[in-house]
Biopython code that builds the backbone (N, CA, C, O; Angstrom):
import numpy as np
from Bio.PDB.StructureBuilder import StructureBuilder

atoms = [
    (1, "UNK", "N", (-38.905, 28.458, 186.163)),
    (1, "UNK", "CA", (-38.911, 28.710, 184.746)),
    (1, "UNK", "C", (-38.174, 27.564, 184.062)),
    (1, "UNK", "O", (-37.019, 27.281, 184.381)),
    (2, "UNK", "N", (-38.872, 26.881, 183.083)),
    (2, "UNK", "CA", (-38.043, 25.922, 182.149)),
    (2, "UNK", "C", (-37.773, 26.407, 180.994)),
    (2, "UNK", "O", (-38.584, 26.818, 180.164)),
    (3, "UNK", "N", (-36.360, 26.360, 180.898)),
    (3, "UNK", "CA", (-35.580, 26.615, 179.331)),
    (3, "UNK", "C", (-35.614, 25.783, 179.007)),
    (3, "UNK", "O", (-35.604, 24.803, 179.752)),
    (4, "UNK", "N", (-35.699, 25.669, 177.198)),
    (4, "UNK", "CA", (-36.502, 24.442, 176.352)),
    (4, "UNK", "C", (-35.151, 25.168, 175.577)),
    (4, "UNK", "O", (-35.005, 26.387, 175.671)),
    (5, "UNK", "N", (-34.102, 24.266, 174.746)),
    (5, "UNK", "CA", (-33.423, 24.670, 173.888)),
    (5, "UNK", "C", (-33.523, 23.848, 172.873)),
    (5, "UNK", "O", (-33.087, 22.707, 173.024)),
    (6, "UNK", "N", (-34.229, 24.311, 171.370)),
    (6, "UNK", "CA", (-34.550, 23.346, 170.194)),
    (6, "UNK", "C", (-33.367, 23.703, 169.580)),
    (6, "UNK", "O", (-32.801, 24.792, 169.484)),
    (7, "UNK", "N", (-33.013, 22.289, 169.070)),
    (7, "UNK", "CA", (-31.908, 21.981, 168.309)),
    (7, "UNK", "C", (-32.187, 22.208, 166.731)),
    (7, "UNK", "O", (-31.935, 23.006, 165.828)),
    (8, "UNK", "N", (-32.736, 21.235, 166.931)),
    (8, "UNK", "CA", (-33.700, 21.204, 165.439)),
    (8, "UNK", "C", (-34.848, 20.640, 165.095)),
    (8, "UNK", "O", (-35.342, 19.894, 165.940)),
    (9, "UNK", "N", (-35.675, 20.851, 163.632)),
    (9, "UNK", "CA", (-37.097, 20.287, 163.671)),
    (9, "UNK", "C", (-36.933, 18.753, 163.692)),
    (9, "UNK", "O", (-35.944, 18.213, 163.197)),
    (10, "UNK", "N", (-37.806, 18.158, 164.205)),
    (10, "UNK", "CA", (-38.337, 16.744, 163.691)),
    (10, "UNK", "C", (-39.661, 16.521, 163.040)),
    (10, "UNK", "O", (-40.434, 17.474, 163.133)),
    (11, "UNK", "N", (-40.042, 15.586, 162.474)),
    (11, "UNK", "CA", (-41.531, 15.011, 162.184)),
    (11, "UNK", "C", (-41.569, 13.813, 162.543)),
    (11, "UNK", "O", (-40.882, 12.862, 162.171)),
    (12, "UNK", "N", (-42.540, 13.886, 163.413)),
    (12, "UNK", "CA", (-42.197, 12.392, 164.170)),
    (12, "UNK", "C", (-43.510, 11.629, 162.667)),
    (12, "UNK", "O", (-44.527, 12.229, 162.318)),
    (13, "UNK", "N", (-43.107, 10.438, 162.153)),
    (13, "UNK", "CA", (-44.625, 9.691, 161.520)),
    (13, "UNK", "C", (-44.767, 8.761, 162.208)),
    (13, "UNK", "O", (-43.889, 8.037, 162.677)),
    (14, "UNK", "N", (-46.275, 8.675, 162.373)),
    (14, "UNK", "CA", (-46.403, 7.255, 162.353)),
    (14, "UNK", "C", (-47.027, 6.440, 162.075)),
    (14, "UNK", "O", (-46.820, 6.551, 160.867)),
    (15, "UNK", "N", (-47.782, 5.504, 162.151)),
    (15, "UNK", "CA", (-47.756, 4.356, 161.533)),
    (15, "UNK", "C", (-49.045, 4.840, 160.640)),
    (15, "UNK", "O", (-49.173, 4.573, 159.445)),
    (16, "UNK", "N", (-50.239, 5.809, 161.641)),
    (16, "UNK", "CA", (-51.506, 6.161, 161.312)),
    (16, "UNK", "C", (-50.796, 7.565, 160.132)),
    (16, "UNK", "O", (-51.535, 7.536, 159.148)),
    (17, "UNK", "N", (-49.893, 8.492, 159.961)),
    (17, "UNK", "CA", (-49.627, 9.389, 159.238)),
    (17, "UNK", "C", (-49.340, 8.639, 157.839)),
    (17, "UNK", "O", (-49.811, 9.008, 156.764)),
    (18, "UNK", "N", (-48.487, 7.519, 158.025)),
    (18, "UNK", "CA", (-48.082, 6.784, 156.679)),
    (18, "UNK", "C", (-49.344, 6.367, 155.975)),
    (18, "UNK", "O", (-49.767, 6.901, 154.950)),
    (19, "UNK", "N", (-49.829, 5.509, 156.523)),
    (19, "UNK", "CA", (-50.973, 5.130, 155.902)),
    (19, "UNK", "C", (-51.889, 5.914, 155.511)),
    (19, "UNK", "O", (-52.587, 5.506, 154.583)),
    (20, "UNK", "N", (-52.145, 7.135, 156.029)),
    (20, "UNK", "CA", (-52.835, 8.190, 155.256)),
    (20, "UNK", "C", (-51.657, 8.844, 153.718)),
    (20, "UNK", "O", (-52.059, 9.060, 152.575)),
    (21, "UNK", "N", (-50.280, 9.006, 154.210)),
    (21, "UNK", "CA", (-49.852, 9.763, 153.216)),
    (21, "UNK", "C", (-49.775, 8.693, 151.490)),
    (21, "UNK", "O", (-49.445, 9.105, 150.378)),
    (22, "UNK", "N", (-50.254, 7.163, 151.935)),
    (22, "UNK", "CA", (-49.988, 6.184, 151.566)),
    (22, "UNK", "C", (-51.744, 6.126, 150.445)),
    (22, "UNK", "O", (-51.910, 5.713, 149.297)),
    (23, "UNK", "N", (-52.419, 6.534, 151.117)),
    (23, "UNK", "CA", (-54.164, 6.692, 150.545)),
    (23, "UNK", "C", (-53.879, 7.400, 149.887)),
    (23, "UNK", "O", (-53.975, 7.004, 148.726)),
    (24, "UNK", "N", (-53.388, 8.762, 150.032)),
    (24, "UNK", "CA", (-53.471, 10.079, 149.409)),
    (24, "UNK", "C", (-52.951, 10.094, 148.296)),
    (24, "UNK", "O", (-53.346, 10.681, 147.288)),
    (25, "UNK", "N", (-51.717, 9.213, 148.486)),
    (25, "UNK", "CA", (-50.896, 8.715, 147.070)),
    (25, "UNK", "C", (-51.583, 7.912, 146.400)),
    (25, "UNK", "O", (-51.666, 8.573, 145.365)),
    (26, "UNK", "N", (-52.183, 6.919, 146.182)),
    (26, "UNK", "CA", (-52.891, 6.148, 145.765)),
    (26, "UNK", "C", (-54.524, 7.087, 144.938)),
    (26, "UNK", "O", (-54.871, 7.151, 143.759)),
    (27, "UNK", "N", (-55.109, 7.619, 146.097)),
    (27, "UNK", "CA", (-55.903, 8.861, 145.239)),
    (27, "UNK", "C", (-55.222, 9.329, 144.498)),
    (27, "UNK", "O", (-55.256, 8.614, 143.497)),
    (28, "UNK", "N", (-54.546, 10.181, 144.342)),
    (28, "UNK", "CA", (-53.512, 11.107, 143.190)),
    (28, "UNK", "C", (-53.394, 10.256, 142.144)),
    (28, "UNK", "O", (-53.467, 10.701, 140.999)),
    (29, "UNK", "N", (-53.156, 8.651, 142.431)),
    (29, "UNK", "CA", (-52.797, 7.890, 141.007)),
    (29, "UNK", "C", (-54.325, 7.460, 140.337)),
    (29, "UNK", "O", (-54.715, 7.288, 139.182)),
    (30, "UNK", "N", (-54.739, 7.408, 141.197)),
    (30, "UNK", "CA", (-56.155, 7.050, 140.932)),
    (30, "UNK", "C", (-57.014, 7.993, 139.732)),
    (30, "UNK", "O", (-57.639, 7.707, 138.711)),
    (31, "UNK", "N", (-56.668, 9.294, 140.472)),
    (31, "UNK", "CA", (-57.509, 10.214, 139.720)),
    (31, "UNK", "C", (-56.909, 10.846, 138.376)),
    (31, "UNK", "O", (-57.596, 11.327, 137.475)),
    (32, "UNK", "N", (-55.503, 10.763, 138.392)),
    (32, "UNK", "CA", (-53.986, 11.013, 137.238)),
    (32, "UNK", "C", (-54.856, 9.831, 136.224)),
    (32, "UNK", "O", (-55.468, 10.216, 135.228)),
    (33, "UNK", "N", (-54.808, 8.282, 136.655)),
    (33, "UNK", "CA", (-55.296, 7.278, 135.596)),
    (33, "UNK", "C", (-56.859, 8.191, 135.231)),
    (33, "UNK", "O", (-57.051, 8.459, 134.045)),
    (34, "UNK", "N", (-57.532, 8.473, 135.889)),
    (34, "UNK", "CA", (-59.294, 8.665, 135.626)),
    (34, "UNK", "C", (-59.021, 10.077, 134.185)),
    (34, "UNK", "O", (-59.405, 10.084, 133.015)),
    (35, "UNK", "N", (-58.464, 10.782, 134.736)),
    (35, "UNK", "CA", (-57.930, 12.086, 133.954)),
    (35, "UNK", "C", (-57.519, 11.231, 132.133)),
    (35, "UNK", "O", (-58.174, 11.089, 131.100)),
    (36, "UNK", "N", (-56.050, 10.839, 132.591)),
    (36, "UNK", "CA", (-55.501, 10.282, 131.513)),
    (36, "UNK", "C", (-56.525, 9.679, 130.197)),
    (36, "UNK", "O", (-56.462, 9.964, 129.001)),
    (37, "UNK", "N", (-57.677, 8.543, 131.072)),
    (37, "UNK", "CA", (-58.431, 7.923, 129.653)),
    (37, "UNK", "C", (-59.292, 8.802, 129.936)),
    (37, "UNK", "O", (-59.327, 8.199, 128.864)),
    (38, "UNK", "N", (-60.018, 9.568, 130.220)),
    (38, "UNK", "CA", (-61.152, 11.095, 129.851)),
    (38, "UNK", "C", (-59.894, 11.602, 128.206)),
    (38, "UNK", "O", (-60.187, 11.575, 127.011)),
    (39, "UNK", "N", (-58.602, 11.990, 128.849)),
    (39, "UNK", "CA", (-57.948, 12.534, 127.442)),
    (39, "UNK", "C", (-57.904, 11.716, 126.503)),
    (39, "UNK", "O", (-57.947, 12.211, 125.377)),
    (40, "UNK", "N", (-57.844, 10.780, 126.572)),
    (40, "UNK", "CA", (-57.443, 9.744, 125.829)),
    (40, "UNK", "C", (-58.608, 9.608, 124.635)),
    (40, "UNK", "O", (-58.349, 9.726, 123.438)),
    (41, "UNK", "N", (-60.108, 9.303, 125.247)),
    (41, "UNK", "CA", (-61.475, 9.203, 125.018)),
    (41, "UNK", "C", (-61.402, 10.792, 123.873)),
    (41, "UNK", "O", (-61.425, 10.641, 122.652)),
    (42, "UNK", "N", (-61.327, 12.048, 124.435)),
    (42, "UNK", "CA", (-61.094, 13.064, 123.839)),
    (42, "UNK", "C", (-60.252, 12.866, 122.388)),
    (42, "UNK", "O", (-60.588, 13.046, 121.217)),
    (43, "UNK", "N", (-59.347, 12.537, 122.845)),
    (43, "UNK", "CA", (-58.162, 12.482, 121.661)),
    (43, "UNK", "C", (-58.783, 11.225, 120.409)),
    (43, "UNK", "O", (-58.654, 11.483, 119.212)),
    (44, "UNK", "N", (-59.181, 10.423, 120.687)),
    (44, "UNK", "CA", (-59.849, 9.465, 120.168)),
    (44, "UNK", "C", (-60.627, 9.600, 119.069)),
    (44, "UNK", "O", (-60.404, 9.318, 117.892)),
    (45, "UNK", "N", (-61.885, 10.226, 119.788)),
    (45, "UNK", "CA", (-63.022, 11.126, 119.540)),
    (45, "UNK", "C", (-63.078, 11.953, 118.429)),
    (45, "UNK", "O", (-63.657, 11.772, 117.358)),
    (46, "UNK", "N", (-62.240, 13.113, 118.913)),
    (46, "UNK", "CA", (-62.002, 14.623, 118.138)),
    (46, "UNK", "C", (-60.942, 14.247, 117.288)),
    (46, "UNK", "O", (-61.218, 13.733, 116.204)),
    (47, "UNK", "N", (-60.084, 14.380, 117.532)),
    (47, "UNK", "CA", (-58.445, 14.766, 116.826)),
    (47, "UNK", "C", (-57.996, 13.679, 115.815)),
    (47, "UNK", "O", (-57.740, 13.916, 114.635)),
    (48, "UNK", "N", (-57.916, 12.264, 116.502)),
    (48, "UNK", "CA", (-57.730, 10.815, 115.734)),
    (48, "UNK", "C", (-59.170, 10.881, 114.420)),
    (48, "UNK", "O", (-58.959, 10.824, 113.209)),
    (49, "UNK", "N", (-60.378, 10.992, 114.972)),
    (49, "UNK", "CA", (-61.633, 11.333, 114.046)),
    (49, "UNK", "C", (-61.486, 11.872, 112.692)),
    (49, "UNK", "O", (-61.364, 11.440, 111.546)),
    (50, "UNK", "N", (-61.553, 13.072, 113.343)),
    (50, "UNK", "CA", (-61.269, 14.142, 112.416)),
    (50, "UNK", "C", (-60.228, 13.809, 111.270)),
    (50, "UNK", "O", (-60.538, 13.967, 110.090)),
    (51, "UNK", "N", (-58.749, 13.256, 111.728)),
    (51, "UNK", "CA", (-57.742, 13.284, 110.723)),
    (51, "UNK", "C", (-58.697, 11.967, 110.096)),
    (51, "UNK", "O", (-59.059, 12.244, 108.952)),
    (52, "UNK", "N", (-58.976, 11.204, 110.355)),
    (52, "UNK", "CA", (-59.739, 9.805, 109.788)),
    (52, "UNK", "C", (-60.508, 10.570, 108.545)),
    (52, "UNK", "O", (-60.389, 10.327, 107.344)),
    (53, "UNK", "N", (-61.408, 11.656, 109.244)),
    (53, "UNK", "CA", (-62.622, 11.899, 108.248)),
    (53, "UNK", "C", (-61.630, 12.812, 107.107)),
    (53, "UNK", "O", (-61.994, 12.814, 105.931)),
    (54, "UNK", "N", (-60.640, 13.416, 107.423)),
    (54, "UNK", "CA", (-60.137, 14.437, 106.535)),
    (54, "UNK", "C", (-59.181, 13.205, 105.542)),
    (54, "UNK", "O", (-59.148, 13.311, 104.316)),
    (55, "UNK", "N", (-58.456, 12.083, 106.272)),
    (55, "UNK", "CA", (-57.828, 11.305, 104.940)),
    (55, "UNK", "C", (-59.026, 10.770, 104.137)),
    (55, "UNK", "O", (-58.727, 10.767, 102.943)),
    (56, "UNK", "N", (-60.313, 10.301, 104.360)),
    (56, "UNK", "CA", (-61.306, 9.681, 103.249)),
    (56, "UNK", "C", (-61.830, 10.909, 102.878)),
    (56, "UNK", "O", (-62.840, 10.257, 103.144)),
    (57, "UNK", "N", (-62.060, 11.634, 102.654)),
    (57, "UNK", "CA", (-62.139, 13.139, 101.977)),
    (57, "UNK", "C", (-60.981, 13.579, 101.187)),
    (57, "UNK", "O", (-60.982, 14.510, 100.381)),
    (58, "UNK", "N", (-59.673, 12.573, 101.597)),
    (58, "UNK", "CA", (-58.720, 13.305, 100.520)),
    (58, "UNK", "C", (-58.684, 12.077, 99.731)),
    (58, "UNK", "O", (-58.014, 12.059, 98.698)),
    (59, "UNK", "N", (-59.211, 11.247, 100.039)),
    (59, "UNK", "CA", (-58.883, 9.917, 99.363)),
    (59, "UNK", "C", (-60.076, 9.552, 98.453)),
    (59, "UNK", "O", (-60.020, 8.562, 97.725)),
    (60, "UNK", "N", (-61.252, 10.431, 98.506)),
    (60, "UNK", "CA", (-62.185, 10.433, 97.722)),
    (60, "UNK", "C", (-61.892, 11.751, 96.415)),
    (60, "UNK", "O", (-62.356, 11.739, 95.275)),
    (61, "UNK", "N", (-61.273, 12.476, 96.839)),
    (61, "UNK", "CA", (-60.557, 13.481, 95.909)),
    (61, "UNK", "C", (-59.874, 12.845, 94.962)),
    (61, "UNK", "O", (-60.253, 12.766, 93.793)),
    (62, "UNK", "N", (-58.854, 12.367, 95.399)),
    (62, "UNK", "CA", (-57.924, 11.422, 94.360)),
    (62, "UNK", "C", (-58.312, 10.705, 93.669)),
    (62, "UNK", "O", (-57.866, 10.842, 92.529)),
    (63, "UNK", "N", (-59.313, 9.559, 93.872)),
    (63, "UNK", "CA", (-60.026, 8.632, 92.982)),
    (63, "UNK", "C", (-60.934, 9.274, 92.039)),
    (63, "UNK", "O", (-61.202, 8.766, 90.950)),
    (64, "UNK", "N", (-61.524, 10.650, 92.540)),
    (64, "UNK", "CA", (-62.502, 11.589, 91.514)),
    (64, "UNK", "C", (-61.393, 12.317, 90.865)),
    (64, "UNK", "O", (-61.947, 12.892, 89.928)),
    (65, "UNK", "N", (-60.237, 12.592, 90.840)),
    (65, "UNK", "CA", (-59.349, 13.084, 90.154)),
    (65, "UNK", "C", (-58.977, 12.066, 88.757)),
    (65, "UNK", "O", (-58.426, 12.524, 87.756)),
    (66, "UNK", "N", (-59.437, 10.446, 88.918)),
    (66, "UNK", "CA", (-58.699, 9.889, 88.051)),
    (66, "UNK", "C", (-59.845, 9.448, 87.199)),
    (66, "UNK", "O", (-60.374, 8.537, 87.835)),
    (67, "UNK", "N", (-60.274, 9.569, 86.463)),
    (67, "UNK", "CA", (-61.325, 9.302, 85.732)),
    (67, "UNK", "C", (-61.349, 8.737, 84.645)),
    (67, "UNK", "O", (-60.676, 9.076, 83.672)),
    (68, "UNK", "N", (-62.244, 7.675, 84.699)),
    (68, "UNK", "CA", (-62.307, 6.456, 83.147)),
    (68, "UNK", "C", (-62.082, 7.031, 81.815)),
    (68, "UNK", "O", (-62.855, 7.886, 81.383)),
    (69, "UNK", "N", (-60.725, 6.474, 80.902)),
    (69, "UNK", "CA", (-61.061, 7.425, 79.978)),
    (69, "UNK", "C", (-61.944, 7.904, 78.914)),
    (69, "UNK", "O", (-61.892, 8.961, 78.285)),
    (70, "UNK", "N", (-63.233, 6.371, 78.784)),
    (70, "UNK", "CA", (-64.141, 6.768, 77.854)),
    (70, "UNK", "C", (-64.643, 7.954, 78.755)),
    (70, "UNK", "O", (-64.849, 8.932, 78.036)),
    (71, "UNK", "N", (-64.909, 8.209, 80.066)),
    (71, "UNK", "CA", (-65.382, 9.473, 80.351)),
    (71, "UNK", "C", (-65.071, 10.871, 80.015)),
    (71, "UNK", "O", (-65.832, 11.812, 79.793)),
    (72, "UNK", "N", (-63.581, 10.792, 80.025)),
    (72, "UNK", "CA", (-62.953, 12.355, 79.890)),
    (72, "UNK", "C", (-63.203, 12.236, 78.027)),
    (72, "UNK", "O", (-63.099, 13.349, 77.514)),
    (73, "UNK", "N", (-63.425, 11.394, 77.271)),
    (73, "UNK", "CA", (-63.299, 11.218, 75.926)),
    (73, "UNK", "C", (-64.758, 11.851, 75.898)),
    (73, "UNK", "O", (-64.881, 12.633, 74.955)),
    (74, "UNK", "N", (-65.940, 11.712, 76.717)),
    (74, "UNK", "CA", (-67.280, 11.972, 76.562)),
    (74, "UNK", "C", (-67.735, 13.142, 76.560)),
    (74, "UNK", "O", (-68.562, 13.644, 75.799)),
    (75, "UNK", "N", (-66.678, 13.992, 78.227)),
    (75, "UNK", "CA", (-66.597, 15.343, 78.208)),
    (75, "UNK", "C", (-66.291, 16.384, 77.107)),
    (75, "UNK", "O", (-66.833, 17.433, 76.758)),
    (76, "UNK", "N", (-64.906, 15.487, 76.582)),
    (76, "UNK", "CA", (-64.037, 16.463, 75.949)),
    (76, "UNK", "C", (-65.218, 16.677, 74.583)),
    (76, "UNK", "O", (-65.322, 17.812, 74.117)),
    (77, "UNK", "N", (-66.057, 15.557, 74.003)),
    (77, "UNK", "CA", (-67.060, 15.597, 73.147)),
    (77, "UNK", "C", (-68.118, 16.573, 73.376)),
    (77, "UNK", "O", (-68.527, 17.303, 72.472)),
    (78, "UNK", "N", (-68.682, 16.608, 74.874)),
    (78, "UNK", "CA", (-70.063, 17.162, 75.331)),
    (78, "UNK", "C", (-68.884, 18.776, 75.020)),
    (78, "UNK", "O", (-69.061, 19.304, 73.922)),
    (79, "UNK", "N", (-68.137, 19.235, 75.661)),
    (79, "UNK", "CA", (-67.576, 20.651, 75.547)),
    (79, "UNK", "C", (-67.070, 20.941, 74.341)),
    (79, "UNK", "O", (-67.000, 22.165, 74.229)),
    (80, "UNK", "N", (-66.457, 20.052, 72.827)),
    (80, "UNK", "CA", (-66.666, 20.643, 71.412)),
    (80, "UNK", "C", (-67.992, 20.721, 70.977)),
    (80, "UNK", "O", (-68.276, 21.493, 70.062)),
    (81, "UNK", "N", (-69.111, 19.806, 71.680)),
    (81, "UNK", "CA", (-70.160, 20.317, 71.231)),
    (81, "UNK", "C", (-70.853, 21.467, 71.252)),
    (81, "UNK", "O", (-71.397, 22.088, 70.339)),
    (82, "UNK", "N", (-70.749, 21.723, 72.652)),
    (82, "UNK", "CA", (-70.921, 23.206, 73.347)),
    (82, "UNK", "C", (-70.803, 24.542, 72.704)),
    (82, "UNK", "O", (-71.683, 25.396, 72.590)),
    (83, "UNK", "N", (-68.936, 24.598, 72.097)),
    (83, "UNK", "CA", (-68.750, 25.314, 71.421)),
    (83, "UNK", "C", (-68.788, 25.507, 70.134)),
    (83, "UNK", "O", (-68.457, 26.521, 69.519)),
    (84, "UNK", "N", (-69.386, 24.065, 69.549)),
    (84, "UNK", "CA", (-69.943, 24.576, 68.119)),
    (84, "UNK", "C", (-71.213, 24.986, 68.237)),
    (84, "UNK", "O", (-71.689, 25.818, 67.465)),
    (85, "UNK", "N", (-71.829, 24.489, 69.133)),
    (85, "UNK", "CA", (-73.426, 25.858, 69.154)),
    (85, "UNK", "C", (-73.460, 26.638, 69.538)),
    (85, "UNK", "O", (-74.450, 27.363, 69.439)),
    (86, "UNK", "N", (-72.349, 26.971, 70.238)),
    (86, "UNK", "CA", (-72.008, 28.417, 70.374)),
    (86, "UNK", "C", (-71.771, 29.041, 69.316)),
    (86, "UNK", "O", (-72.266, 30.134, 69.044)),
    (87, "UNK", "N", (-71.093, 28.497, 68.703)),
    (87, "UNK", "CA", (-70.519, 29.393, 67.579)),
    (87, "UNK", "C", (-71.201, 29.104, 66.144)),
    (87, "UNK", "O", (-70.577, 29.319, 65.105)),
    (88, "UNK", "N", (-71.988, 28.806, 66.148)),
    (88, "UNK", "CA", (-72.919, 28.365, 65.118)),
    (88, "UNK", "C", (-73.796, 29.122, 65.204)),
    (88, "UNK", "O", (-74.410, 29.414, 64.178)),
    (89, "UNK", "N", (-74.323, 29.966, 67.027)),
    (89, "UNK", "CA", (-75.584, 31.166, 67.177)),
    (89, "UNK", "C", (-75.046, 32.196, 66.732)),
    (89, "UNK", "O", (-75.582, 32.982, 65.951)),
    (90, "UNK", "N", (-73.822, 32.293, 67.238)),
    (90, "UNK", "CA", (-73.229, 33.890, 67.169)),
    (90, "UNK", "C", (-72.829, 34.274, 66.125)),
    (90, "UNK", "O", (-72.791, 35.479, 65.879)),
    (91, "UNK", "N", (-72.375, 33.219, 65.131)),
    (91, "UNK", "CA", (-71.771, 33.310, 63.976)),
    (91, "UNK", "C", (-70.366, 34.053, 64.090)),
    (91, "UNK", "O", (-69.668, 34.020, 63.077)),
    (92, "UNK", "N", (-69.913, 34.666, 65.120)),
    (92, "UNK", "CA", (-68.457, 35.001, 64.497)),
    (92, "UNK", "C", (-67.832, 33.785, 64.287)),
    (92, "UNK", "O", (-67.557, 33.622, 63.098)),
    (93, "UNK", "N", (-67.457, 32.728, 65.125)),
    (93, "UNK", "CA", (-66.711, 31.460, 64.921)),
    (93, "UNK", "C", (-66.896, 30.886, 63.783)),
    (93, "UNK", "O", (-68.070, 30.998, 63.432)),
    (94, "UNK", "N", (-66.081, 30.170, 62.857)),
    (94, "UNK", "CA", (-66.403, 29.224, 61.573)),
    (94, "UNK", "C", (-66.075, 28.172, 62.071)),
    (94, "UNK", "O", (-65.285, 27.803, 62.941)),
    (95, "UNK", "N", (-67.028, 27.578, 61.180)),
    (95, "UNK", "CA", (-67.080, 25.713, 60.961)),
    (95, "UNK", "C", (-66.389, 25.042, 60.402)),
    (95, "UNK", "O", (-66.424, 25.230, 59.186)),
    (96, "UNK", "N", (-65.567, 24.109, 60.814)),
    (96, "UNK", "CA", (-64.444, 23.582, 59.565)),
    (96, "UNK", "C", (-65.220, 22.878, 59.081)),
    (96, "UNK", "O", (-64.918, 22.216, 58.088)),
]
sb = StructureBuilder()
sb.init_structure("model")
sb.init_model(0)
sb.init_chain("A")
sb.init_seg("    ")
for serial, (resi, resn, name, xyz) in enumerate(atoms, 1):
    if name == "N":
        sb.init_residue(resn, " ", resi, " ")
    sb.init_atom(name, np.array(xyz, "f"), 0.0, 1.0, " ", f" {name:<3s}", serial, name[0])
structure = sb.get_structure()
């Protein structure tokens, strides 16, 4: 009968284990980079886009907010006109 008394574990590597644990690492970075620009492409795409399309949508707001003033002078004309034929059908309103 042989008594075997283990002390403690080992892992023996060698030269063929490294070089695999050495690939495997290299895959992992490989596929971490492949991942990364897929998000990147995403983020690009969608999110960066989007805020793009939503500032020229706010930036087309603002410039239609400021308007030439012979224009608002044209409006403000076309809408007293409005309401003097309005009030010229109905007759309650007077005419100065």
């Amino acid at each position: 009968m042989v008594n075997i008394l283990l002390l403690s574990y080992s892992t023996i590597l060698t030269s063929e284990t490294l070089r695999k644990a050495e690939l495997n690492r290299q895959e992992e970075l490989v596929n971490a980079q492949n991942r990364m620009m897929e998000l990147e492409k995403y983020n690009i795409r969608y999110v960066v886009g989007r805020q793009r399309k939503r500032s020229r949508l706010v930036a087309n707001l603002y410039v239609d907010d400021q308007l030439h003033p012979n224009v608002i002078d044209a409006l403000q004309l076309r809408d007293a006109a409005i309401r003097n034929a309005k009030g010229a059908g109905g007759g309650d309103n007077k005419k100065k």
